[in-house]
C-alpha positions as CSV (number, residue, x, y, z in Angstrom):
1,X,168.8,68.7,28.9
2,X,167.5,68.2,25.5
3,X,165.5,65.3,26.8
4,X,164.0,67.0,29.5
5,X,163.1,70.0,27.1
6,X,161.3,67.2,24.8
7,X,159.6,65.7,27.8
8,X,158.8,68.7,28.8
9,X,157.3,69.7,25.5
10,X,155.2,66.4,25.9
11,X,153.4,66.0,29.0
12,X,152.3,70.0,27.7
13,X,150.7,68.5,24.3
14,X,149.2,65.2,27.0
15,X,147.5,67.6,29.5
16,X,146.0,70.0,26.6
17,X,144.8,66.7,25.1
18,X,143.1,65.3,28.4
19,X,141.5,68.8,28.6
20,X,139.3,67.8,25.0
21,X,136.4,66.7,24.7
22,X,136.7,62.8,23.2
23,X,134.5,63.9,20.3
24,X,137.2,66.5,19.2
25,X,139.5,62.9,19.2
26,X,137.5,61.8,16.6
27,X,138.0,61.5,12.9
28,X,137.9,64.9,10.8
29,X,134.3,64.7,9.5
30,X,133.5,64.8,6.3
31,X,132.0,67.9,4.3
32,X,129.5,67.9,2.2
33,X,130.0,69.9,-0.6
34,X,128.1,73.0,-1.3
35,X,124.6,73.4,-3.3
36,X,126.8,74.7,-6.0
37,X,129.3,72.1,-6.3
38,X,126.5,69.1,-6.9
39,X,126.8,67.3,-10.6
40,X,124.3,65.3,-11.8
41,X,125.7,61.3,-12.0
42,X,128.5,61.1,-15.1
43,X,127.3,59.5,-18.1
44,X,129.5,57.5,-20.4
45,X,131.2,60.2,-22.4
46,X,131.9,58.2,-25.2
47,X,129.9,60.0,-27.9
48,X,129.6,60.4,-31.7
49,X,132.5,63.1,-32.8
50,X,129.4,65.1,-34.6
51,X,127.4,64.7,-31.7
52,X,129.7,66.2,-29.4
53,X,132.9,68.2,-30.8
54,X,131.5,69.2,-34.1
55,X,130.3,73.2,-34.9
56,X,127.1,73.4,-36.1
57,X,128.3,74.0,-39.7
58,X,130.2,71.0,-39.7
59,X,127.4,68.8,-38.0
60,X,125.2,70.6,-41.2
61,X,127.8,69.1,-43.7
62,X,128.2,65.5,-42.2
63,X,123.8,65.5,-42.0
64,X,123.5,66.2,-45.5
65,X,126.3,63.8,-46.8
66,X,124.9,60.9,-44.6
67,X,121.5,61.8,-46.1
68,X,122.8,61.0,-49.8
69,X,124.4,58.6,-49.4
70,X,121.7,56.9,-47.3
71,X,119.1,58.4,-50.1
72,X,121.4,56.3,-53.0
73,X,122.0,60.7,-54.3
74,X,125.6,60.7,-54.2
75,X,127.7,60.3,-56.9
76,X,131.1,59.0,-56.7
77,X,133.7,58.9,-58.8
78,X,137.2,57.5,-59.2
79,X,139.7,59.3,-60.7
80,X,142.7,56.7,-62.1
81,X,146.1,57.8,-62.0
82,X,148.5,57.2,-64.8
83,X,152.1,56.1,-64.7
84,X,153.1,59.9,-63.9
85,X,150.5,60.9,-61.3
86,X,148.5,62.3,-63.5
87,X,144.7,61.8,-64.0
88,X,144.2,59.7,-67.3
89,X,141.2,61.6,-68.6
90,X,139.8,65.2,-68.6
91,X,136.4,64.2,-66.5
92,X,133.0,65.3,-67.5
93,X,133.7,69.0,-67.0
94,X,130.5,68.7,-64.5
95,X,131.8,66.8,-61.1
96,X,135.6,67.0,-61.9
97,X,137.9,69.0,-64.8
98,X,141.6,68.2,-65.9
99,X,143.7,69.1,-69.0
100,X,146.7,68.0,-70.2
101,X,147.2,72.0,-69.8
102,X,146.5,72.1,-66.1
103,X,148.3,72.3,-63.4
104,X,145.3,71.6,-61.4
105,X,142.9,69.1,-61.0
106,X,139.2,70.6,-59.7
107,X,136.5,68.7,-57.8
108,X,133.2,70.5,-58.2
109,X,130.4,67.9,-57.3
110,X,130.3,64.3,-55.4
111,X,132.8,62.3,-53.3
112,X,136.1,61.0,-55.0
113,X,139.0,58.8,-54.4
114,X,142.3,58.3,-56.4
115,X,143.7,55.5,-57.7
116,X,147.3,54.7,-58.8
117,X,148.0,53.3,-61.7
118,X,149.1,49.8,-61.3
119,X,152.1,50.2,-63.8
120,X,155.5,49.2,-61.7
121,X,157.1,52.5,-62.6
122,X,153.7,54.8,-61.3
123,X,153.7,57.0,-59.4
124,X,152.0,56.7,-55.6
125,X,150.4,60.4,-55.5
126,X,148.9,62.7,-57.9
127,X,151.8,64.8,-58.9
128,X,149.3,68.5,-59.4
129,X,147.1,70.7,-57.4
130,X,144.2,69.4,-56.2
131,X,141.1,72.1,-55.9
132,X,138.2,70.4,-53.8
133,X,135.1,73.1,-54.2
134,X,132.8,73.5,-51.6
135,X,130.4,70.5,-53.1
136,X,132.8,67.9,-53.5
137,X,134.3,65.3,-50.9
138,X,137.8,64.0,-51.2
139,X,137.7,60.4,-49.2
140,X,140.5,58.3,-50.7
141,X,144.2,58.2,-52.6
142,X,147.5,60.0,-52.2
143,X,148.3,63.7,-52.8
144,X,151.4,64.7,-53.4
145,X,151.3,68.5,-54.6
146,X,149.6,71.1,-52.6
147,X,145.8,70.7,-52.2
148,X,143.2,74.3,-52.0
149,X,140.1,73.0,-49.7
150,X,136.9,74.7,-50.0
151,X,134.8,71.4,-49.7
152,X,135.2,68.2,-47.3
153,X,138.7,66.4,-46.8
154,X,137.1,63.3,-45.1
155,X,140.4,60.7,-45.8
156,X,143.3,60.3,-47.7
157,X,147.1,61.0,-47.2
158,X,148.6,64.7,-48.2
159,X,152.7,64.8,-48.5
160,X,152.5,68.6,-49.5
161,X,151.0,71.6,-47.8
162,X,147.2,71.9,-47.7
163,X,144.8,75.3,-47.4
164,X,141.6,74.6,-46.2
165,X,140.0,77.9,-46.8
166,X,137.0,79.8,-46.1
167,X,134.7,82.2,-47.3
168,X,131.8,84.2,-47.0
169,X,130.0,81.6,-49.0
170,X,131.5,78.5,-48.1
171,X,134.3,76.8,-45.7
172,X,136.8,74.1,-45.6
173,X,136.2,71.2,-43.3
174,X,138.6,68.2,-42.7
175,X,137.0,65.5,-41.0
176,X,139.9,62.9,-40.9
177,X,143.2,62.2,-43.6
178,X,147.0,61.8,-42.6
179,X,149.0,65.2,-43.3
180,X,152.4,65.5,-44.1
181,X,153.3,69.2,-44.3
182,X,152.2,72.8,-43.4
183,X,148.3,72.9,-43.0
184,X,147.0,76.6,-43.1
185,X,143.6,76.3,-41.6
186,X,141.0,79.3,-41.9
187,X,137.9,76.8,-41.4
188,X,137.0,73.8,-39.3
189,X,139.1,70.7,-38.4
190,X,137.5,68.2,-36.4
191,X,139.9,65.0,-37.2
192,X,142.9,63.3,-38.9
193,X,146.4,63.0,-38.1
194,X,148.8,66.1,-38.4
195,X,152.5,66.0,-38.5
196,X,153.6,69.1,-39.9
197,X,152.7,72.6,-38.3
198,X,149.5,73.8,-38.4
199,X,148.6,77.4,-38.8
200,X,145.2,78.5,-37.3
201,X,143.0,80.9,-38.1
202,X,139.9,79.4,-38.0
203,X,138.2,76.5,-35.9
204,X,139.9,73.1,-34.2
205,X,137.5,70.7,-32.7
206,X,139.5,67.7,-33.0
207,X,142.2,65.7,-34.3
208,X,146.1,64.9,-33.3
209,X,148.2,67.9,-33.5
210,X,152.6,66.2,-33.5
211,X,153.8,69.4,-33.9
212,X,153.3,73.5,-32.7
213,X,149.9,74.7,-33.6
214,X,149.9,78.8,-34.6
215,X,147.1,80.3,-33.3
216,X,146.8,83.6,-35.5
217,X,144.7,86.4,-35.9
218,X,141.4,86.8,-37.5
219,X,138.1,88.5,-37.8
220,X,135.9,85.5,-35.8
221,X,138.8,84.8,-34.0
222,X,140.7,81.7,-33.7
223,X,139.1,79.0,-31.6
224,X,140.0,75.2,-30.3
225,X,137.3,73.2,-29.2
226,X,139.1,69.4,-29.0
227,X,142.0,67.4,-30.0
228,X,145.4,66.5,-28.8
229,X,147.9,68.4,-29.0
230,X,151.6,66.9,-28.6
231,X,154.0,69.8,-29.2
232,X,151.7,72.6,-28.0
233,X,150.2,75.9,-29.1
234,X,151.7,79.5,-29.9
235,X,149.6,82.8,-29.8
236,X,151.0,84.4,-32.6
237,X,149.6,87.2,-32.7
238,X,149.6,90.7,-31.1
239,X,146.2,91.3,-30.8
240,X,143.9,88.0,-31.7
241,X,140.8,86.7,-30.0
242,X,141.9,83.3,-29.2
243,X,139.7,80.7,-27.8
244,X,140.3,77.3,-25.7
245,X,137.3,75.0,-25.0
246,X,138.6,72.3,-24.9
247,X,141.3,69.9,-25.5
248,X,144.7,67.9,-24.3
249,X,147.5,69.6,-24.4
250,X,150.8,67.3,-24.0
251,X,153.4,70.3,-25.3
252,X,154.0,73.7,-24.1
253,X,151.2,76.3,-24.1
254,X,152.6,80.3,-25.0
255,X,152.1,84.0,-25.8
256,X,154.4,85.1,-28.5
257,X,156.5,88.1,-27.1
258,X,154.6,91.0,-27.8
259,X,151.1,89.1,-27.4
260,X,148.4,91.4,-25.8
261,X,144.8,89.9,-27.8
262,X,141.9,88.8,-26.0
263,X,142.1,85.5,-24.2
264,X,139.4,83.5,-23.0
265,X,140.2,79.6,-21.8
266,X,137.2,77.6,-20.4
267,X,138.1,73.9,-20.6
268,X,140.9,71.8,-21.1
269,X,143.7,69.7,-20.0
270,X,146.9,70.7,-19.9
271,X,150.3,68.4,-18.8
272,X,152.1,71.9,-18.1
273,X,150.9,74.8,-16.9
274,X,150.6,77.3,-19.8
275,X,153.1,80.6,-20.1
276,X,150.4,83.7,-20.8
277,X,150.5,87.4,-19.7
278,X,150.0,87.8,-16.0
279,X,146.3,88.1,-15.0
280,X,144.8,86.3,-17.9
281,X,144.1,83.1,-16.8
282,X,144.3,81.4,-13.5
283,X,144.7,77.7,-13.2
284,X,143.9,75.0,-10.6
285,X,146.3,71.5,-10.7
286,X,144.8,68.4,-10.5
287,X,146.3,64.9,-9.2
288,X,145.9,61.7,-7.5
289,X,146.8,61.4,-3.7
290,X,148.4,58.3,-4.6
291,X,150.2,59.1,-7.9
292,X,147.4,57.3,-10.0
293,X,146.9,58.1,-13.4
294,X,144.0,58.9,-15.2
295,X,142.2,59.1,-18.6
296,X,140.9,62.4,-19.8
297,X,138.3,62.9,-22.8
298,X,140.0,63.6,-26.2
299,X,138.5,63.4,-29.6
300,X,135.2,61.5,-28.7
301,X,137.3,58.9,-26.6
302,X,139.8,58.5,-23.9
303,X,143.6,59.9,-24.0
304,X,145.6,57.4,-25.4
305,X,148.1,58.4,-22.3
306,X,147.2,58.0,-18.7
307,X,148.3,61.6,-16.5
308,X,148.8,61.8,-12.2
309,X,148.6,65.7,-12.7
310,X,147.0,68.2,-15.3
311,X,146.2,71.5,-15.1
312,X,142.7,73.3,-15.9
313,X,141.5,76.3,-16.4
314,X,139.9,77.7,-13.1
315,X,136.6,78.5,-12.2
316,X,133.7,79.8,-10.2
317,X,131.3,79.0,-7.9
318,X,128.9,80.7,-10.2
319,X,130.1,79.0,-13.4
320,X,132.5,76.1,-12.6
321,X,134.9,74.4,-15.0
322,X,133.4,70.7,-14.9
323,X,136.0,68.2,-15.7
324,X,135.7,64.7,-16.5
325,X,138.1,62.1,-15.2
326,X,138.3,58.2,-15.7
327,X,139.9,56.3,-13.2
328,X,141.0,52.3,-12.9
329,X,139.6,52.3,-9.2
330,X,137.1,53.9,-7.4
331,X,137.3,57.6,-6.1
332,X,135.8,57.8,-3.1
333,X,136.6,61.5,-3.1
334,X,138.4,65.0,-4.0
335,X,139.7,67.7,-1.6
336,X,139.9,71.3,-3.0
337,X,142.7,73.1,-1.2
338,X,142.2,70.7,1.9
339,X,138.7,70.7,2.0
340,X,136.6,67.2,1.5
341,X,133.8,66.9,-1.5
342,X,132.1,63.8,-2.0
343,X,131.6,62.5,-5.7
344,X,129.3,60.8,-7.2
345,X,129.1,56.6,-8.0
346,X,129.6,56.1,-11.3
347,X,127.3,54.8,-13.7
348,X,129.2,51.5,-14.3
349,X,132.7,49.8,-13.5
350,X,134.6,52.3,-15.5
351,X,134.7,54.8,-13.0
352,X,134.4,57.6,-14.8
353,X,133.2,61.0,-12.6
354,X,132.7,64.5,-13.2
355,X,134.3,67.2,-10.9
356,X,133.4,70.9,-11.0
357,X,136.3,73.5,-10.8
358,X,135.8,76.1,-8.9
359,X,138.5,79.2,-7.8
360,X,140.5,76.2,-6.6
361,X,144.4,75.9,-6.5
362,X,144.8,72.6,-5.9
363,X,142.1,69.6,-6.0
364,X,143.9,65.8,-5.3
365,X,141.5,62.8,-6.1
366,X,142.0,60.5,-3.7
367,X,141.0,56.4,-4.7
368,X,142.1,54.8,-1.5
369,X,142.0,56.1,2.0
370,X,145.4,57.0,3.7
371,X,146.2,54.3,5.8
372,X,147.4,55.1,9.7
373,X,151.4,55.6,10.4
374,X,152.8,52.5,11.8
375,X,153.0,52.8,15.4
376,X,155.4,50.4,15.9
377,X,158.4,51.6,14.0
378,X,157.9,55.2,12.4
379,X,161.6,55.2,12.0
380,X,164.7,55.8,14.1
381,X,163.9,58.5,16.4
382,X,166.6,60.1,18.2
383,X,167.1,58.8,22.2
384,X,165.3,62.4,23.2
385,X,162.0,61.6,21.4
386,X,162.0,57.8,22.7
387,X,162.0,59.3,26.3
388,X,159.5,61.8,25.3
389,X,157.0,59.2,23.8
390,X,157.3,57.2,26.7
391,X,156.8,59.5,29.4
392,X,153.5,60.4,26.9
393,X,152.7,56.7,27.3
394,X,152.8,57.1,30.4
395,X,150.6,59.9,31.1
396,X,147.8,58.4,28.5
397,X,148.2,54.8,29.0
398,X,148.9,52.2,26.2
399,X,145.1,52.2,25.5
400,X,145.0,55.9,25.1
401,X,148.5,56.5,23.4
402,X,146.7,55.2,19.6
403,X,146.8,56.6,16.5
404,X,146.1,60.5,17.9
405,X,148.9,60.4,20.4
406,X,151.2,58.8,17.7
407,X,150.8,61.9,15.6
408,X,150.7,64.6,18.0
409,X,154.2,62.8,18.9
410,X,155.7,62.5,15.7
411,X,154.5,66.4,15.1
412,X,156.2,67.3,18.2
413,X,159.5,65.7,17.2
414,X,159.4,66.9,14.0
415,X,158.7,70.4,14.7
416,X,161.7,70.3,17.1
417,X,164.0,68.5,14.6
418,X,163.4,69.7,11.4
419,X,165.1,73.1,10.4
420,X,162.9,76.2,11.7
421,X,159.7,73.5,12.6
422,X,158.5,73.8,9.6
423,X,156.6,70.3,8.8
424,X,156.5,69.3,5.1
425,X,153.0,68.3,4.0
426,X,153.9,66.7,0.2
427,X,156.3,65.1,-1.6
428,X,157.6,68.6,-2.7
429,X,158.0,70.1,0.5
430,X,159.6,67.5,1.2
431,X,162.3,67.1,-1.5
432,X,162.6,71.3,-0.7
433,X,163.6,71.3,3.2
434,X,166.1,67.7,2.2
435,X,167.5,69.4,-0.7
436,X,167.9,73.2,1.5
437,X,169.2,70.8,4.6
438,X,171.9,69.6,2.7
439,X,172.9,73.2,1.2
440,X,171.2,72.8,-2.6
441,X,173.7,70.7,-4.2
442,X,173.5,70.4,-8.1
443,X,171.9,66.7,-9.1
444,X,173.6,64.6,-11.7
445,X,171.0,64.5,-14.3
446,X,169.3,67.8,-15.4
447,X,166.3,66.3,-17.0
448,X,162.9,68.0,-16.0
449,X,159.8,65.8,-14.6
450,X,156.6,66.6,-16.4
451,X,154.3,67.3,-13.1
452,X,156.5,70.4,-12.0
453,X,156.6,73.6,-13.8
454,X,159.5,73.8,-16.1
455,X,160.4,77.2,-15.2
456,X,160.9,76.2,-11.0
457,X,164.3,75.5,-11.2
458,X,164.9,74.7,-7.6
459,X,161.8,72.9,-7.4
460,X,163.5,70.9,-10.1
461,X,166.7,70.3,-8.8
462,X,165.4,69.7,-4.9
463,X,163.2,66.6,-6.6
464,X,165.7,65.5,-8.6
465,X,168.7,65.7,-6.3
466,X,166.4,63.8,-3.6
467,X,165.4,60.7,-6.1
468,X,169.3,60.7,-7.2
469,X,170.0,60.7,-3.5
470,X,167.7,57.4,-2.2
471,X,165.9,59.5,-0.2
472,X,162.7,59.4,-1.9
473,X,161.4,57.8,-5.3
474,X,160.0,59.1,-8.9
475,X,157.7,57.4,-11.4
476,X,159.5,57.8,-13.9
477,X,158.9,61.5,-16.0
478,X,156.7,62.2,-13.0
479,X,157.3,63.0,-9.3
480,X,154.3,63.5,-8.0
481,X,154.9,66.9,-6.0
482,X,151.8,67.2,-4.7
483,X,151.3,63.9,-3.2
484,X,150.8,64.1,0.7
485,X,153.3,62.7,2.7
486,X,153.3,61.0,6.5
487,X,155.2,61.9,9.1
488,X,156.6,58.4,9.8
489,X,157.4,58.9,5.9
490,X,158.9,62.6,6.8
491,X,161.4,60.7,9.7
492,X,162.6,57.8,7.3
493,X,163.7,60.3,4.9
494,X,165.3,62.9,7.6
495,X,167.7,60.2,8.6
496,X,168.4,58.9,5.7
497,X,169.2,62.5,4.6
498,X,172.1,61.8,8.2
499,X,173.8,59.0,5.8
500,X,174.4,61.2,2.8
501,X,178.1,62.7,2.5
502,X,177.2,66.1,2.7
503,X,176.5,69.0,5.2
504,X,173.6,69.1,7.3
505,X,172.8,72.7,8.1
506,X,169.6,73.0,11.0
């Protein structure tokens, strides 16, 4: 009976086929994308850091440094370190000041670097505050007390906290340096390497961020623009104006409890999709049909780290979120929940393309074309689908039967075998009906993947169990849920599924 009902089911799907035209048979056509949607052809992004991710203040500074030193007016000076840290002489009182007294030493005019004494027993760092005013650069040498910025921090490595401070007159910038400790930031950072916590109140348009970044409140309201972030950011505050331009956020993006300011995210790529009050920001996932990765811009370059899936803020058709990707092959296009776009060539072998974001959910780049289903062996169908398919062979003849009465087929079985006829469409779907089939069993390992959201437990478990199981494969920290999958795929992993010691509930 149950092969009759499948027959049955069959010749239906042959004679409704036979009654389309052939050019319904035909391939899905492709769409071109809407007036809005067109991007003019991607440039190489790869662009001067104060060209591109600099405030204009900052790009102000950098001019009129490069402009002395190119002119021959800049003094430099520097500043040798005796056996105990200390500076060895009291300066000229004019470009730098230090007493035997002091517990400070004070830049007021020109560039400086340290140097270390050479004595065996010196010490590596100065060993006393460091005061950089706002006309001074520090470029060079070792700090190891806690340094007041008011000037430019342009190099050099700080062990203790540093304030790079701002006020109505004047403001902090660090261009570039390796810091150790606590950095309290209330004016611009646009490079250098920062392992200890930094507190923001002020501007980030660059730079590698290793642990949590605080954003705090204050009155122009705390802004990134760029950098990489590894640990993620915290809105501190309860009622802040924070705001995200740009950026690569590895680590965890959060509202403190209580947090209730004013949030505006434009740009930006984020590995997980960030925790923030309900109805503030939308986001749209981004990944590769074929679990790909990609480069992303960060800090004037590419990510050091290739992704298969980010998140990005969402946008509109009136003002879309233009992202940039860089891929090692060619994208020959990107479907935006399901619907085709064409992209642009890029301007040279690095395949680098621009995609505008619009009120999108999902977008999937896709750098090779899906190949057919083998039509020879999709898998072990049960004896009621082989009569099925051949009395469909029948009807449309071996010419006819093709790719088109392949699917239909495997459809019809699957929407007959599967629990409720639901057919899965990706990789998490997928792992969701296996994992539900065979009553959610706990996996061994509990260790999350990186492209699902942390907080999807089941979602977590169902692609785990099903990698732990054989019954499909990971890459690794990734799983690539959005990834579509075949139905020939669907049937390999629906019997394997038949071989696994537990209970199969339809």
């Amino acid at each position: 009976m149950k092969a009759k009902r499948i027959v049955s089911i069959l010749l239906t799907g042959s004679m409704l086929l036979s009654l389309l035209p052939v050019s319904a048979l035909a391939a899905t056509p492709v769409f071109d994308a809407p007036a809005q949607t067109t991007v003019k052809k991607a440039a190489p992004l790869v662009q001067e850091a104060d060209a591109s991710r600099s405030t204009e203040e900052e790009a102000a500074t950098r001019s009129s440094r490069d402009l002395d030193a190119e002119n021959g007016t800049a003094d430099s000076f520097t500043i040798d370190l005796n056996a105990g840290g200390m500076p060895e002489s009291e300066g000229d009182y004019d470009h730098w000041f230090y007493s035997a007294n002091s517990t400070t030493l004070f830049l007021y005019d020109g560039t400086f670097t340290l140097q270390p004494s050479s004595e065996a027993e010196a010490e590596s760092a100065l060993q006393t505050d460091l005061d950089i005013r706002k006309d001074a650069e520090f470029n060079g040498g070792t700090v190891g007390s806690t340094t007041f910025n008011n000037g430019t921090i342009s190099g050099g490595t700080f062990q203790k906290a540093v304030h790079n401070d701002a006020t109505p007159n004047n403001q902090g910038f660090i261009l570039d340096g390796i810091f150790k400790e606590q950095v309290h930031n209330w004016g611009t950072i646009s490079g250098g390497i920062f392992q200890g916590e930094v507190h923001n109140w002020g501007t980030i348009s660059g730079g590698t961020f290793e642990e949590v970044v605080e954003m705090n409140e204050s009155p122009e309201g705390a802004k990134i623009e760029g950098g990489t972030f590894k640990k993620g950011i915290e809105l501190n505050a309860y009622f802040p104006t924070i705001t995200i331009k740009d950026g690569l956020f590895d680590g965890e993006v959060s509202a403190a409890e209580g947090y209730s300011g004013t949030l505006s995210i434009s740009g930006g790529y984020f590995v997980n999709k960030p925790s923030l009050p309900e109805g503030s920001v939308s986001f749209t996932s981004v990944s590769d049909q074929s679990c790909r990765a990609f480069h992303v811009p960060v800090n004037g370059d590419w990510s050091e780290k290739r992704y298969s899936s980010l998140y990005v803020p969402r946008g509109s058709s009136e003002q879309p979120n233009t992202i940039t990707v860089k891929t090692n092959t060619k994208l020959l296009y990107y479907l935006a929940d399901g619907e085709r776009f064409p992209v642009l060539d890029s301007d040279s072998d690095s395949y680098i393309y621009q995609i505008p974001v619009q009120s999108f959910e999902k977008i999937v780049l896709v750098t090779e074309e899906p190949s057919a289903p083998p039509t020879d062996d999709p898998g072990e169908l049960d004896p009621a689908f082989s009569s099925g398919a051949a009395a469909l062979g029948v009807v449309l003849g071996t010419a006819g039967l093709g790719y088109v009465a392949y699917i239909n087929g495997t459809s019809l079985y699957l929407h007959y075998a599967l629990p409720g006829g639901f057919i899965p469409s990706t990789r998490q779907e997928l792992a969701n009906v296996l994992w539900t089939t065979a009553g959610k069993p706990d996996p061994v390992s509990t260790a999350l993947y990186t492209d699902i959201p942390a907080d999807n437990i089941e979602q977590q478990k169902a692609a785990r169990w099903c990698v732990e199981q054989g019954l499909l494969s990971d890459y690794g920290a990734t799983f690539g849920p959005d990834t579509t999958v075949t139905n020939a795929r669907i049937i390999r992993a629906w019997n394997s599924l038949k071989k696994v010691p537990v209970t199969i509930t339809n």
